[in-house]
ZAMARGU-4260 file (C-alpha; in steps of 0.2 Angstrom, whole numbers, plus 5000, padded with zeros to 4 digits):
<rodrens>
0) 4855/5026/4921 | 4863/5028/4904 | 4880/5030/4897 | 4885/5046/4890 | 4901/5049/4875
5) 4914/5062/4880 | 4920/5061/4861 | 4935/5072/4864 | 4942/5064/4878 | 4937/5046/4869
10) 4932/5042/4885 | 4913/5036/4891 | 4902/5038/4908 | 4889/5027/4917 | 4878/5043/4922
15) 4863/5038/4936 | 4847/5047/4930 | 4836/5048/4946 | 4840/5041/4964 | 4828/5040/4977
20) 4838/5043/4992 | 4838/5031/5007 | 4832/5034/5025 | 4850/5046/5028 | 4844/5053/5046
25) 4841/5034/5052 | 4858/5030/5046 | 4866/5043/5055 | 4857/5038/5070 | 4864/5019/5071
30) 4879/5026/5064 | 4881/5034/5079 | 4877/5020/5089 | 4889/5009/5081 | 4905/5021/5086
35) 4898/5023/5103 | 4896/5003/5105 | 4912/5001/5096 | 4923/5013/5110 | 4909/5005/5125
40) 4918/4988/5121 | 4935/4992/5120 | 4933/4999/5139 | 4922/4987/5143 | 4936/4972/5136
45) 4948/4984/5149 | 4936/4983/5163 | 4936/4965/5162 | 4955/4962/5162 | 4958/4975/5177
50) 4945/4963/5185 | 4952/4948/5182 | 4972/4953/5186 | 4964/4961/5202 | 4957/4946/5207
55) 4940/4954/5215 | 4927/4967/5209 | 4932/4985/5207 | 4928/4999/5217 | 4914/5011/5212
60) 4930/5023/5211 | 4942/5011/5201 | 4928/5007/5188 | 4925/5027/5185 | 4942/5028/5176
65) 4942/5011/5167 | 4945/5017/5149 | 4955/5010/5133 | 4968/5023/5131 | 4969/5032/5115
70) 4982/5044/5112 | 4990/5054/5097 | 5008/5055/5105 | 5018/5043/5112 | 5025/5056/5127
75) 5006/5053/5134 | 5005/5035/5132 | 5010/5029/5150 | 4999/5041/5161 | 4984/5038/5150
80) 4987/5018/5151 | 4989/5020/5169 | 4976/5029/5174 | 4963/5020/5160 | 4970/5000/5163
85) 4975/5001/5181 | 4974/4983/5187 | 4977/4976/5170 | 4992/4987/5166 | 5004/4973/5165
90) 4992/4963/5155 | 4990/4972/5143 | 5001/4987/5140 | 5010/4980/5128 | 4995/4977/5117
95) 4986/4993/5119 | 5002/5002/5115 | 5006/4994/5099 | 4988/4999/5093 | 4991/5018/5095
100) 4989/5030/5082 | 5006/5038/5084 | 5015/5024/5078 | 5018/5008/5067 | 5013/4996/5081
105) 5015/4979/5077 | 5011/4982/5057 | 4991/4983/5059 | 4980/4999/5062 | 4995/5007/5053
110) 4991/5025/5052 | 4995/5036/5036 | 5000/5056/5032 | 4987/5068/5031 | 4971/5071/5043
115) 4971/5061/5059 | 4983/5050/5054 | 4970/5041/5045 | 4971/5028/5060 | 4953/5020/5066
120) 4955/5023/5085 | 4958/5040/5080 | 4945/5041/5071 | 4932/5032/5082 | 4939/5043/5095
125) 4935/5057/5084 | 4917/5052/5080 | 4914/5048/5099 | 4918/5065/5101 | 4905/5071/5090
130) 4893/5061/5097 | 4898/5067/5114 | 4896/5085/5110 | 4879/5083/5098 | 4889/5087/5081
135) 4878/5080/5066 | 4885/5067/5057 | 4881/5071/5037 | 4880/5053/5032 | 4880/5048/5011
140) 4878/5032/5000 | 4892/5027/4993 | 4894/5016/4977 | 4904/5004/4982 | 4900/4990/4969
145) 4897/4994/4951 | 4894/4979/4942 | 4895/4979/4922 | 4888/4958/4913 | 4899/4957/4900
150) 4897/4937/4901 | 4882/4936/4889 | 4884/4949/4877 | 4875/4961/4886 | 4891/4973/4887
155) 4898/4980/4872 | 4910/4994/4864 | 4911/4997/4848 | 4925/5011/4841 | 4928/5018/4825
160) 4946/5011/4824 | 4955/4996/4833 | 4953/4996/4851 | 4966/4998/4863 | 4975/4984/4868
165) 4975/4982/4883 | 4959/4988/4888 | 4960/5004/4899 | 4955/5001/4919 | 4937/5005/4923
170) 4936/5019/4935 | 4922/5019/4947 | 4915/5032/4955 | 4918/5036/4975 | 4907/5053/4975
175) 4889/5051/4987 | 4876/5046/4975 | 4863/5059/4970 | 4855/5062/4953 | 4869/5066/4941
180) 4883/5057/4950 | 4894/5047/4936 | 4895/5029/4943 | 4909/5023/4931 | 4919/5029/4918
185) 4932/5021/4906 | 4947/5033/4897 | 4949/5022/4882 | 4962/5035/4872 | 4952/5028/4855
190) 4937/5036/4847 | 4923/5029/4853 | 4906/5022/4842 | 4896/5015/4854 | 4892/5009/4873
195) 4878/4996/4878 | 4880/4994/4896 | 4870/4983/4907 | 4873/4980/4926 | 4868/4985/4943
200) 4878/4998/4960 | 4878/4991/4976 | 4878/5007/4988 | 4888/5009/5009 | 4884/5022/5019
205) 4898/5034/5023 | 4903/5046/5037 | 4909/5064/5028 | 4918/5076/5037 | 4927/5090/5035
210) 4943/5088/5024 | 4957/5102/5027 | 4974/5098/5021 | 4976/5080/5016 | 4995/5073/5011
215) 4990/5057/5007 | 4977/5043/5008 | 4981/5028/5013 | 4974/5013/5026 | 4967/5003/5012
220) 4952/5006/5004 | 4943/5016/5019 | 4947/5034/5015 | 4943/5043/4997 | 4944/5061/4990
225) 4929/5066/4983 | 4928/5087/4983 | 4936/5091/4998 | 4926/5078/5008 | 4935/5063/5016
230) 4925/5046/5016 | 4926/5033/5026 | 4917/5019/5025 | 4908/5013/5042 | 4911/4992/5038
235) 4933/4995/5035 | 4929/5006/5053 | 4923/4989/5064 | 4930/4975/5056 | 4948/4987/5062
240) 4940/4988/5078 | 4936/4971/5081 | 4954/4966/5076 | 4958/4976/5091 | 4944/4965/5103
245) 4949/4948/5096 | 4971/4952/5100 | 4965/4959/5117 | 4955/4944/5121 | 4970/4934/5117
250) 4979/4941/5128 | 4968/4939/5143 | 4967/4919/5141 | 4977/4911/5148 | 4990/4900/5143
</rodrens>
């Protein structure tokens, strides 16, 4: 790495030299898997209600339509949780509904503007899909961590007047590493003299897919813009989803 001066915009750059790119086919394998495991338990967490409000096993024909319904508009909502919840419909309806992607819910999953509402079950719906239909999944490291020591003295700017006061927000990168990427960069509005950096980038892998349109980006820190791509990062996708186990389970004990 080494840190390059843009002297007209007083502003400088963390620039990675060389990357040696990790194992990106094999993450787009068991990233696969993770979505697929990730829709296989919601059904499977359905399958286990419809059981226990049925009080028996369910047929080879009631099991065949078991599913976690996911829907995008709330006119479909109650054919697909009839058909997908059957047995546990009262049990869980109420629940399952206030996950959906078309609206606010009970405040968590909250979806956002742009594409696909930016909600998880869309998404994971989404990425089951392509999985479904063999649709390679292009999958990139992310930085995610940049880490800058500045506690011994091994972090310093200089600048050929006063610094600014306050220091100007760090601004890391959330483009897929390769060789060239800019991993930080500060906009310090001074003249600069000097930048002795000395830290280390922590990396994610991230699912790409095709941008279009976007209005906004929003559910925390999952989505980013980088060149009309749209990131997500697969850790914000499950710990949603296991929200989503953890309620339903609740609701199935008794109390």
């Amino acid at each position: 790495m080494h840190v390059r001066l843009q002297d007209q915009d007083c502003t400088w750059e963390l620039v990675l030299d060389e990357f040696d790119p990790p194992p990106l086919e094999e993450w787009s394998s068991i990233m696969c898997e993770v979505a697929h495991h990730l829709r296989s338990g919601l059904n499977n967490v359905v399958y286990e209600a419809a059981e226990l409000a049925a009080g028996r096993h369910l047929t080879e024909h009631e099991a065949r339509s078991i599913e976690f319904p996911i829907v995008s508009h709330a006119g479909d909502f109650e054919v697909a949780a009839r058909r997908g919840l059957q047995h546990a419909y009262d049990l869980l309806v109420d629940h399952v509904r206030a996950f959906q992607p078309y609206g606010n819910g009970d405040g968590f999953l909250q979806p956002g503007a742009g594409l696909l509402n930016q909600h998880p079950l869309e998404l994971l719906r989404l990425f089951n899909n392509y999985d479904k239909h063999r649709v390679r999944w292009t999958v990139a490291p992310i930085p995610v961590v940049v880490q800058l020591d500045d506690d011994n003295g091994y972090t310093t700017i200089t600048f050929t007047t006063d610094p600014p006061d306050p220091m100007p927000e760090l601004e890391p990168s959330s483009a897929p590493i390769e060789s060239g990427t800019v991993l930080l960069r500060q906009r310090c509005g001074v003249p600069l003299k000097s930048v002795s950096l000395r830290g280390g980038v922590g990396l994610a892998p991230a699912i790409l897919t095709p941008a279009g349109p976007i209005d906004a980006v929003v559910l925390g820190q999952s989505w980013i813009l980088v060149g009309g791509l749209v990131i997500l990062r697969i850790d914000d996708l499950t710990v949603s989803i296991d929200e989503v186990y953890r309620r339903l389970q609740i609701a199935m004990t008794p109390t």
